[in-house]
C-alpha positions in Angstrom: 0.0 0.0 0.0 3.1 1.9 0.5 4.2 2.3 -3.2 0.9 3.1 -4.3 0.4 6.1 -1.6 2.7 8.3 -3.8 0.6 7.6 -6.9 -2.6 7.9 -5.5 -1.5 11.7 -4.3 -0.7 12.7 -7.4 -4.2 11.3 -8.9 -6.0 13.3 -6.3 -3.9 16.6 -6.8 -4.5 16.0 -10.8 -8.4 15.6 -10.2 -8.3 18.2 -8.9 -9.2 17.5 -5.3 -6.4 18.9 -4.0 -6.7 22.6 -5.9 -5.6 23.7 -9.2 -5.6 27.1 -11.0 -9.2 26.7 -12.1 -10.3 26.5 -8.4 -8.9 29.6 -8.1 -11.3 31.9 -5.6 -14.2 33.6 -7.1 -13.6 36.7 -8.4 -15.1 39.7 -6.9 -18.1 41.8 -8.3 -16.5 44.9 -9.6 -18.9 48.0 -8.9 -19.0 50.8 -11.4 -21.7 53.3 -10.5 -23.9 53.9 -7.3 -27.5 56.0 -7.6 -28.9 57.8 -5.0 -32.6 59.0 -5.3 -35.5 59.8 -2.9 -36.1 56.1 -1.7 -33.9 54.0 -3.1 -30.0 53.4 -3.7 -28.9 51.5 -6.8 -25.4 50.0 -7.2 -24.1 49.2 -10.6 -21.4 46.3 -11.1 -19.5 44.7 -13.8 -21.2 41.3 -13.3 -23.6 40.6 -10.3 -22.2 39.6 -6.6 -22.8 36.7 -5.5 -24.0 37.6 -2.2 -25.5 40.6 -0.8 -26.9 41.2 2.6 -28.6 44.4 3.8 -29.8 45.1 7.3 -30.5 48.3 9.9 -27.5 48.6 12.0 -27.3 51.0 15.0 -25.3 54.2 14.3 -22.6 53.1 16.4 -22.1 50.0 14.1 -21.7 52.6 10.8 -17.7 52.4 10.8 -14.7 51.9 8.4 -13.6 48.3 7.7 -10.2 47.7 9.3 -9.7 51.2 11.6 -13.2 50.8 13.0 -13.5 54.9 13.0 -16.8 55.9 13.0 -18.2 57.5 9.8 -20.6 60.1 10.1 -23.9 59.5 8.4 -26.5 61.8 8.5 -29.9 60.6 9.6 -31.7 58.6 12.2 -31.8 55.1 10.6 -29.2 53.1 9.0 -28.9 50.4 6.5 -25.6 48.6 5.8 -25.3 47.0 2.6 -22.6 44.1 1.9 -21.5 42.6 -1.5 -19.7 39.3 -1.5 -17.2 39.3 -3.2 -17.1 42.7 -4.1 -14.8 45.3 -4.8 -14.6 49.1 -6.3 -10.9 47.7 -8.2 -9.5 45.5 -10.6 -6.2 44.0 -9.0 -3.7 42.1 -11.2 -0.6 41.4 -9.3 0.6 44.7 -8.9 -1.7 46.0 -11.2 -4.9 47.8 -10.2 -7.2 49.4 -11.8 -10.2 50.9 -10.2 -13.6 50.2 -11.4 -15.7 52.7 -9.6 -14.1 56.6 -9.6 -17.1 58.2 -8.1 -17.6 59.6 -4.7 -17.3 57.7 -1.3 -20.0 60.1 0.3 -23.4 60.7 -1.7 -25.8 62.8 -0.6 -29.8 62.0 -1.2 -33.1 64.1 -1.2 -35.0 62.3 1.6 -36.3 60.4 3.4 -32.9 58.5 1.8 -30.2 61.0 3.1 -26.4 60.0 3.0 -25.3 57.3 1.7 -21.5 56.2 2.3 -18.7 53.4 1.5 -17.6 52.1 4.5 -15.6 49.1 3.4 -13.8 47.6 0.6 -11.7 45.5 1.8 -10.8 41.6 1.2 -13.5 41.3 -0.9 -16.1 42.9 1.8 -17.6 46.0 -0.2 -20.1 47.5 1.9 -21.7 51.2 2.1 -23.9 52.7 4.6 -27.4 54.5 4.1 -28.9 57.2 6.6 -32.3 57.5 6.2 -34.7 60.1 7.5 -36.4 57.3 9.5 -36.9 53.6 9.7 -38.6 51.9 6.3 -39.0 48.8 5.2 -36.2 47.9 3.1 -36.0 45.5 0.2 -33.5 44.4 -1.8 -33.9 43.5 -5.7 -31.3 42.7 -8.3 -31.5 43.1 -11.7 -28.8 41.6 -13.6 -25.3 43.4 -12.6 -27.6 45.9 -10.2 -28.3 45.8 -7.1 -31.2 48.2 -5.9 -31.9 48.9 -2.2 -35.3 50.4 -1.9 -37.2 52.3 1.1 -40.8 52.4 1.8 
């Protein structure tokens, strides 16, 4: 059984059970464009995430991915979105390339208010949205866009 343990490995690793370049990890939803309106936020992407999650977070919870400082948001209710993966850049190696060139911070006419990135990082993208008061929230995708509605 000894002589065959070697062989066996190597069958495995070819079949792939044991990784190869196609089981590389998934790569991340590349955002383009966010649109704020009166009562809803839409988030444009390359091709669609594969994950999103969207849920009313206390304000002290509405902070910056990695330096936990707070960011200010105005309003009295707050939605943080998340996009798995996600990302506002193209990385390459060394090379990046950002996708998305439009502002972090995005004011809205009410009862949507603020709306804010508040991570993008290890393929976490997530952005916070102050709202007037508390809604309730739905979240629809369409294709490559995500839309967040209020109401």
């Amino acid at each position: 059984m000894r002589r065959f343990a070697p062989a066996l490995l190597a069958l495995v690793l070819l079949a792939g059970c044991g990784g190869s370049k196609d089981a590389a990890p998934d790569r991340p939803a590349l955002l383009t464009g966010v649109h704020v309106g009166a009562k809803s936020v839409s988030f444009d992407f390359k091709s669609a995430p594969q994950q999103v999650r969207a849920a009313y977070q206390p304000r002290s919870r509405i902070v910056e991915s990695g330096s936990g400082r707070p960011v200010p948001l105005r309003g009295t209710a707050y939605v943080v979105v998340h996009f798995f993966p996600g990302a506002t850049a193209d990385v390459d190696g060394e090379t990046v390339k950002p996708t998305y060139t439009g502002p972090r911070r995005i004011a809205g006419p009410g009862p949507v208010l603020e709306t804010a990135k508040t991570s993008d990082f290890e393929a976490d993208l997530a952005w916070a949205i102050g709202l007037e008061r508390r809604l309730p929230l739905r979240v629809a995708q369409d294709g490559a866009t995500v839309t967040v509605s209020f109401g």
